[in-house]
mmCIF file of the N, C-alpha and C atoms, coordinates in Angstrom:
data_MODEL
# 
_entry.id   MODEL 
# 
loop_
_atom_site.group_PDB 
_atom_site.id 
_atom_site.type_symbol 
_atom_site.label_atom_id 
_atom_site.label_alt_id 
_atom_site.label_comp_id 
_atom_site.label_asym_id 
_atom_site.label_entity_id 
_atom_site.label_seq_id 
_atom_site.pdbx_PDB_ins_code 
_atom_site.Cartn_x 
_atom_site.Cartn_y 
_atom_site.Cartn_z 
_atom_site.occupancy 
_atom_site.B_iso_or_equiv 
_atom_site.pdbx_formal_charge 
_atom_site.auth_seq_id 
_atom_site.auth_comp_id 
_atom_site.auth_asym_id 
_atom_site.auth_atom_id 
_atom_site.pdbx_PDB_model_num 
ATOM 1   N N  . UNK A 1 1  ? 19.689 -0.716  7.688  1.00 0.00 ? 1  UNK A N  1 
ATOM 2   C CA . UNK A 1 1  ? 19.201 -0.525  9.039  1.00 0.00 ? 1  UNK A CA 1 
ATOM 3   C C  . UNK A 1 1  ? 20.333 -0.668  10.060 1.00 0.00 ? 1  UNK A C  1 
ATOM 4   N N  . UNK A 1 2  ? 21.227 -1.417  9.628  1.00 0.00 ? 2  UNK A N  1 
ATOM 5   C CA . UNK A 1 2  ? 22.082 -1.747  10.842 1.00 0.00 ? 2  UNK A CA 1 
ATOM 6   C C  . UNK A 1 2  ? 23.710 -1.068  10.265 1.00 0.00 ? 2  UNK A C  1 
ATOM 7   N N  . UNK A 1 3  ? 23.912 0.199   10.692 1.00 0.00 ? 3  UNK A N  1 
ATOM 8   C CA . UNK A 1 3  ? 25.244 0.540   9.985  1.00 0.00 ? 3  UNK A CA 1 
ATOM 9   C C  . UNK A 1 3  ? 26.374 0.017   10.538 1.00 0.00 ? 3  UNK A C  1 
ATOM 10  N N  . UNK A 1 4  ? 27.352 0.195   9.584  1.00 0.00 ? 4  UNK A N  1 
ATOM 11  C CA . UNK A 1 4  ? 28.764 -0.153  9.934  1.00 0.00 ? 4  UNK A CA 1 
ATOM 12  C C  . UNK A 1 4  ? 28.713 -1.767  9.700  1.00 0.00 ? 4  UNK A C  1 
ATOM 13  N N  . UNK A 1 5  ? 27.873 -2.780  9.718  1.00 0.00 ? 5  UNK A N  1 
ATOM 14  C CA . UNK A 1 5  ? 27.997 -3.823  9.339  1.00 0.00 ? 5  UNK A CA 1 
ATOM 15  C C  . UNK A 1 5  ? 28.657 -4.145  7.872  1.00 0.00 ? 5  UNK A C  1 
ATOM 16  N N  . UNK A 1 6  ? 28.852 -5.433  7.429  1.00 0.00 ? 6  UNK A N  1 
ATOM 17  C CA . UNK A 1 6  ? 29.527 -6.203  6.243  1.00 0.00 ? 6  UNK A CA 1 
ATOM 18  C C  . UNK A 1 6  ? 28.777 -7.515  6.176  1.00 0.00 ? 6  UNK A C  1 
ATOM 19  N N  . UNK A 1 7  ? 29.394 -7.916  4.712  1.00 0.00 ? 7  UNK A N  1 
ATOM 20  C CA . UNK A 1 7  ? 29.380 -9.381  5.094  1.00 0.00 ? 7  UNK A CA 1 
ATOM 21  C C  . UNK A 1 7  ? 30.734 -9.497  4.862  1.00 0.00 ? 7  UNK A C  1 
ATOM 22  N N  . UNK A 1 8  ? 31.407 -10.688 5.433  1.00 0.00 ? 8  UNK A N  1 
ATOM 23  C CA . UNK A 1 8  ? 33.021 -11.079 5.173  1.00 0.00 ? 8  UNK A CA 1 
ATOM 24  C C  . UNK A 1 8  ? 32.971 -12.116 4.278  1.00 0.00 ? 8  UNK A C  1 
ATOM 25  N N  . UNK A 1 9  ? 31.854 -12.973 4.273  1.00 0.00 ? 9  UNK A N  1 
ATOM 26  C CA . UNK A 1 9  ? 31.606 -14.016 3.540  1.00 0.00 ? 9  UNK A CA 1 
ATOM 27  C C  . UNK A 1 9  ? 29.817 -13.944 2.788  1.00 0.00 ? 9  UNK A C  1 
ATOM 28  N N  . UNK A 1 10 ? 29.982 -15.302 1.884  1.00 0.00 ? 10 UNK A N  1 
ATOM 29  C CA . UNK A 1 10 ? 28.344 -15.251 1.539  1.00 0.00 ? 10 UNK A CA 1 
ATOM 30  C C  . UNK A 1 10 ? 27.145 -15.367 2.327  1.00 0.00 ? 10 UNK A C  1 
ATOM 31  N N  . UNK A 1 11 ? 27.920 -16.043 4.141  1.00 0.00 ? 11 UNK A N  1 
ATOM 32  C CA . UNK A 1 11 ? 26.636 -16.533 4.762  1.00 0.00 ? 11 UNK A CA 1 
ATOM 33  C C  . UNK A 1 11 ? 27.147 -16.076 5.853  1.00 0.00 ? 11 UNK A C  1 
ATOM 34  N N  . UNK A 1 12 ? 28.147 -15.139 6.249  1.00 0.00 ? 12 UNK A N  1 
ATOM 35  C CA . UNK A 1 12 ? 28.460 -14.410 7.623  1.00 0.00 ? 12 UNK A CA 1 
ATOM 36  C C  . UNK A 1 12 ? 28.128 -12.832 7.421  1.00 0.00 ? 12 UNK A C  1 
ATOM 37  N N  . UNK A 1 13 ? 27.581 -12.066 8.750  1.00 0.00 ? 13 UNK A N  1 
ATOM 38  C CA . UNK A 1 13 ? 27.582 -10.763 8.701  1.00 0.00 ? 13 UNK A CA 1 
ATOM 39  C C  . UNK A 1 13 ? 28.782 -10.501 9.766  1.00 0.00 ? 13 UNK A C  1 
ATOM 40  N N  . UNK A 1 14 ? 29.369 -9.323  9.621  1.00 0.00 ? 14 UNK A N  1 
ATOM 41  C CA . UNK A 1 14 ? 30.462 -8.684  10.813 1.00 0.00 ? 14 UNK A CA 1 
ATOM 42  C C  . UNK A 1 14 ? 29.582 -7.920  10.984 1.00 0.00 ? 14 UNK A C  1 
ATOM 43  N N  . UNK A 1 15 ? 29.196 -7.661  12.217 1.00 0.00 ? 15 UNK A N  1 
ATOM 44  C CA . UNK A 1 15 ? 28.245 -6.585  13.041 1.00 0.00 ? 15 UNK A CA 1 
ATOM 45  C C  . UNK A 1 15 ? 29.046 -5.847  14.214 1.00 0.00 ? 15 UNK A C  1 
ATOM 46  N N  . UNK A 1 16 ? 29.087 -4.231  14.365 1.00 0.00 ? 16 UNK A N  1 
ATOM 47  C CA . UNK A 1 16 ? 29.746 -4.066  15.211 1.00 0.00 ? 16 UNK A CA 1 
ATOM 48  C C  . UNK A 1 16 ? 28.831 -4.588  16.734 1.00 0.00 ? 16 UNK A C  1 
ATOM 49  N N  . UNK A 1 17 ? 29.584 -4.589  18.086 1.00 0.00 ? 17 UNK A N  1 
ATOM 50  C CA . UNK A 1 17 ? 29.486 -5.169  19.253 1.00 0.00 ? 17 UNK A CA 1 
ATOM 51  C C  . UNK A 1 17 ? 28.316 -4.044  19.817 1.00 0.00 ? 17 UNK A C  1 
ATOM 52  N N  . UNK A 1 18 ? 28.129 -3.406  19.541 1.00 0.00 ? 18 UNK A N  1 
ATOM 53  C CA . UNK A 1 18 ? 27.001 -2.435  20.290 1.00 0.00 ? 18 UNK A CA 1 
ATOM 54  C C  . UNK A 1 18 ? 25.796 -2.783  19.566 1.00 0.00 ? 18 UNK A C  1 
ATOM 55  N N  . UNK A 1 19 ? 25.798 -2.902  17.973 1.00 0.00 ? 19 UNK A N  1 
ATOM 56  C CA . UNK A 1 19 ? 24.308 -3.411  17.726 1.00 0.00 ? 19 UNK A CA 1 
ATOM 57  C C  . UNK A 1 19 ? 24.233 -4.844  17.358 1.00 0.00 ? 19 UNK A C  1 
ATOM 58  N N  . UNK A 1 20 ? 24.582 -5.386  17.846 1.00 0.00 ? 20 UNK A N  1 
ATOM 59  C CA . UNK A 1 20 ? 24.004 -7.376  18.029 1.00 0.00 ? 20 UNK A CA 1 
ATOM 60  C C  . UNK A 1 20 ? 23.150 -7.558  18.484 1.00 0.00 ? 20 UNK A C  1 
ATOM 61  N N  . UNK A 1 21 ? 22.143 -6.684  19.841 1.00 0.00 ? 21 UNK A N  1 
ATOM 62  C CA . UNK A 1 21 ? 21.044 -6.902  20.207 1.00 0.00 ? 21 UNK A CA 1 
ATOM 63  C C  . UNK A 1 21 ? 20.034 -6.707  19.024 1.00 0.00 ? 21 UNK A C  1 
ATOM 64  N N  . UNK A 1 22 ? 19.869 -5.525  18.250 1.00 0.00 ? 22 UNK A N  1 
ATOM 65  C CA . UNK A 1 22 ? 19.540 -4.933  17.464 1.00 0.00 ? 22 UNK A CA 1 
ATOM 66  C C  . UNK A 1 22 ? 19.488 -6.144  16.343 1.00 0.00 ? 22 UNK A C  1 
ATOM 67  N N  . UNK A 1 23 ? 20.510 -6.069  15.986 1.00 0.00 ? 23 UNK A N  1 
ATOM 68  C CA . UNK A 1 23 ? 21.009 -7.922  14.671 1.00 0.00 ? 23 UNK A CA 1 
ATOM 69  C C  . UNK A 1 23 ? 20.216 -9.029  14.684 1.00 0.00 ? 23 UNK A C  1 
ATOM 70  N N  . UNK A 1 24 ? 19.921 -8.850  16.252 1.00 0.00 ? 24 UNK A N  1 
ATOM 71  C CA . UNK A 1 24 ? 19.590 -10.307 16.257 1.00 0.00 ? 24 UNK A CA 1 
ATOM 72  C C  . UNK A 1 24 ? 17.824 -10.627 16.564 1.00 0.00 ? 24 UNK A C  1 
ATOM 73  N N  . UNK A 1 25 ? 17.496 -9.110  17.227 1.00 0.00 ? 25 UNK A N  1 
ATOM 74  C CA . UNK A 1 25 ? 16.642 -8.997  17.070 1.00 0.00 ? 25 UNK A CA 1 
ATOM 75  C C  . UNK A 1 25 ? 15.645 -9.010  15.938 1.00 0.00 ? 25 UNK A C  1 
ATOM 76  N N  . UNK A 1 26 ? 16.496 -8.616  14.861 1.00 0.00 ? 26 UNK A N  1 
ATOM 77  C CA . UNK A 1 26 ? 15.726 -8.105  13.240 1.00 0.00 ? 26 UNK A CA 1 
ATOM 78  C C  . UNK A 1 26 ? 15.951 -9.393  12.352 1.00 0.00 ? 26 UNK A C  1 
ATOM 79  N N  . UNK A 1 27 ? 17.323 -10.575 12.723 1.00 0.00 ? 27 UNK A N  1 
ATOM 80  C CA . UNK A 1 27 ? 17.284 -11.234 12.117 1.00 0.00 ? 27 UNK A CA 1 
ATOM 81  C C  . UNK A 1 27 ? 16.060 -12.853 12.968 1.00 0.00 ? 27 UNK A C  1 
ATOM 82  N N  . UNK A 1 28 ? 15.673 -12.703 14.169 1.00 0.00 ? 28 UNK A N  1 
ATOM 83  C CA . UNK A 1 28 ? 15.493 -13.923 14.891 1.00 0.00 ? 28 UNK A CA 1 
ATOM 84  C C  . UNK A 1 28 ? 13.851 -13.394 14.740 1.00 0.00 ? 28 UNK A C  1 
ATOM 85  N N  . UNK A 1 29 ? 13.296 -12.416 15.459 1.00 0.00 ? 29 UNK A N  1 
ATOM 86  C CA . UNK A 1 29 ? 11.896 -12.023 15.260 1.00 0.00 ? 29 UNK A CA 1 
ATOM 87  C C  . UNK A 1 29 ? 11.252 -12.995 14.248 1.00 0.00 ? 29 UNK A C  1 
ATOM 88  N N  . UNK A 1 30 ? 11.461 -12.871 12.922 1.00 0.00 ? 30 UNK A N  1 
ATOM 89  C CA . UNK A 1 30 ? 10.043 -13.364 12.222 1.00 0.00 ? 30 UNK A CA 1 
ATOM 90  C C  . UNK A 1 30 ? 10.414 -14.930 12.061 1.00 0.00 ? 30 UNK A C  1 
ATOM 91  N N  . UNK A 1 31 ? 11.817 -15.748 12.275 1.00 0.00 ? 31 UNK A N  1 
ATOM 92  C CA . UNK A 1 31 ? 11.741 -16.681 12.337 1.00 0.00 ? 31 UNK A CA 1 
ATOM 93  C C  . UNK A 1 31 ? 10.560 -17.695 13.460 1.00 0.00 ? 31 UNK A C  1 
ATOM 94  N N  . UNK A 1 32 ? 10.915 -16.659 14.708 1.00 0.00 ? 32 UNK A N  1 
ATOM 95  C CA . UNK A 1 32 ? 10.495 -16.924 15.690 1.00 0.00 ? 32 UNK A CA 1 
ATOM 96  C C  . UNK A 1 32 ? 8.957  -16.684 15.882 1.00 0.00 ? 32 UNK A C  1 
ATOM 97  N N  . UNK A 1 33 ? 8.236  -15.953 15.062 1.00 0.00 ? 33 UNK A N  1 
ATOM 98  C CA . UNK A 1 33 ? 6.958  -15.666 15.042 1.00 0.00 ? 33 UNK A CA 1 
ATOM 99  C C  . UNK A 1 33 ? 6.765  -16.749 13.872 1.00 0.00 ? 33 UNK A C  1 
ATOM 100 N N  . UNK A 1 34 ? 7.564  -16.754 12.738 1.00 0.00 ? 34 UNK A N  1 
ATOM 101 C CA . UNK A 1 34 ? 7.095  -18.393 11.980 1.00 0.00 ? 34 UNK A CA 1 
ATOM 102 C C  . UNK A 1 34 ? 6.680  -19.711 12.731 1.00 0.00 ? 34 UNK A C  1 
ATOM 103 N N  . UNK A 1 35 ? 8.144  -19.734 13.585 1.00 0.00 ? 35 UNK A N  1 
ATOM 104 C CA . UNK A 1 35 ? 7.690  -21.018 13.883 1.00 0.00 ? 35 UNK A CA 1 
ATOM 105 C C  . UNK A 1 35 ? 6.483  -21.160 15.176 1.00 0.00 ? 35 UNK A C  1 
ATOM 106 N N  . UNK A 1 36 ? 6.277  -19.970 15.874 1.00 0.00 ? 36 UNK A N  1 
ATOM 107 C CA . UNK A 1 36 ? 4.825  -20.277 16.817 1.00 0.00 ? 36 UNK A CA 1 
ATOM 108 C C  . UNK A 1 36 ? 3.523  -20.664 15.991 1.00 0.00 ? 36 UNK A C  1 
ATOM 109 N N  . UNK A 1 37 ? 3.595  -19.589 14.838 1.00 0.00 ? 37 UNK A N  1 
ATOM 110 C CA . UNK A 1 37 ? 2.198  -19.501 13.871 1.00 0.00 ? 37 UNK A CA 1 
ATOM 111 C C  . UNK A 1 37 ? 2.403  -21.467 13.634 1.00 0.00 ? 37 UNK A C  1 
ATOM 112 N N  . UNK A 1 38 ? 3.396  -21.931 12.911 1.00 0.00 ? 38 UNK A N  1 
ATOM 113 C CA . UNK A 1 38 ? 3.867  -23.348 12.336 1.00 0.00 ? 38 UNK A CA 1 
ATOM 114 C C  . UNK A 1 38 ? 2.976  -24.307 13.213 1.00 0.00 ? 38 UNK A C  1 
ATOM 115 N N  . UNK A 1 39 ? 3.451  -23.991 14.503 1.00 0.00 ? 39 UNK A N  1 
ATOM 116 C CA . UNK A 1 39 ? 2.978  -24.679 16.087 1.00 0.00 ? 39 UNK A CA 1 
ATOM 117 C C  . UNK A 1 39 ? 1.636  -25.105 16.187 1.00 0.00 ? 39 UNK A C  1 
ATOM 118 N N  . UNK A 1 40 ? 0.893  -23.391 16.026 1.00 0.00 ? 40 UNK A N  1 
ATOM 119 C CA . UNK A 1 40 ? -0.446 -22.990 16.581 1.00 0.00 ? 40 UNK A CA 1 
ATOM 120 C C  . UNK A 1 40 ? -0.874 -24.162 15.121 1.00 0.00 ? 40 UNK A C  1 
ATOM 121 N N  . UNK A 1 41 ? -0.853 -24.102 14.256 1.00 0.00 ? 41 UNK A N  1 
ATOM 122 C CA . UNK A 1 41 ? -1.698 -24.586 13.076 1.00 0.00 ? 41 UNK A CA 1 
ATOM 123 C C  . UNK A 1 41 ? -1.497 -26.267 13.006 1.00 0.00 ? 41 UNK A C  1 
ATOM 124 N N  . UNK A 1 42 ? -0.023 -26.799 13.717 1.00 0.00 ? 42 UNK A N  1 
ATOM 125 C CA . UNK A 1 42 ? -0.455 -27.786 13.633 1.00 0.00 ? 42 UNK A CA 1 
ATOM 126 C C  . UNK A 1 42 ? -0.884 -28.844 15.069 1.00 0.00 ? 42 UNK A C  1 
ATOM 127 N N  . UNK A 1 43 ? -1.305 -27.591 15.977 1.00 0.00 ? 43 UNK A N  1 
ATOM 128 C CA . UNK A 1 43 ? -1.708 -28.223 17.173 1.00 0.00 ? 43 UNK A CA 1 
ATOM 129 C C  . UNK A 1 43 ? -3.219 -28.206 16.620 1.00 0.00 ? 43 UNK A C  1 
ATOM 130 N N  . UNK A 1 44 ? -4.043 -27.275 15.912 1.00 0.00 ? 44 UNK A N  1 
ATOM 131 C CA . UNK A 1 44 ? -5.038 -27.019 15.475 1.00 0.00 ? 44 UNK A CA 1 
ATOM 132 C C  . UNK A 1 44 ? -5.309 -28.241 14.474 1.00 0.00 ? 44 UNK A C  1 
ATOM 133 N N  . UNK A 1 45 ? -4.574 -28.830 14.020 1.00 0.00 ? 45 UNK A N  1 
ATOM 134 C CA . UNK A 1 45 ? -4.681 -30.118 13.269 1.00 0.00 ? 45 UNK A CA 1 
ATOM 135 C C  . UNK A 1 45 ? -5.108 -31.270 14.100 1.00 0.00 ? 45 UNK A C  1 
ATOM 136 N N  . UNK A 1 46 ? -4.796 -31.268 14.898 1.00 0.00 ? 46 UNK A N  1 
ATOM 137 C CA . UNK A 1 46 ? -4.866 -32.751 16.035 1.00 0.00 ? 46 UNK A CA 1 
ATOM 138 C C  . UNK A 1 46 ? -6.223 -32.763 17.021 1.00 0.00 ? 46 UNK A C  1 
# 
């Protein structure tokens, strides 16, 4: 999805400078929808 990227290492990507919005978007999204769902369920606990 994201061309021209690498990895340089096992836990770094080189991304070129025009798609980092893009990068970070695809990599941060479902973390970020994890941890609300995480939230919602354990406010629903209390």
């Amino acid at each position: 999805m994201l061309h021209g990227y690498f990895m340089s290492r096992a836990n770094t990507l080189v991304i070129p400078g025009g798609k980092i919005e893009l990068a970070m978007q695809l990599i941060f999204t479902p973390l970020i929808l994890r941890l609300v769902e995480n939230g919602r369920k354990a406010r629903a606990r209390y």
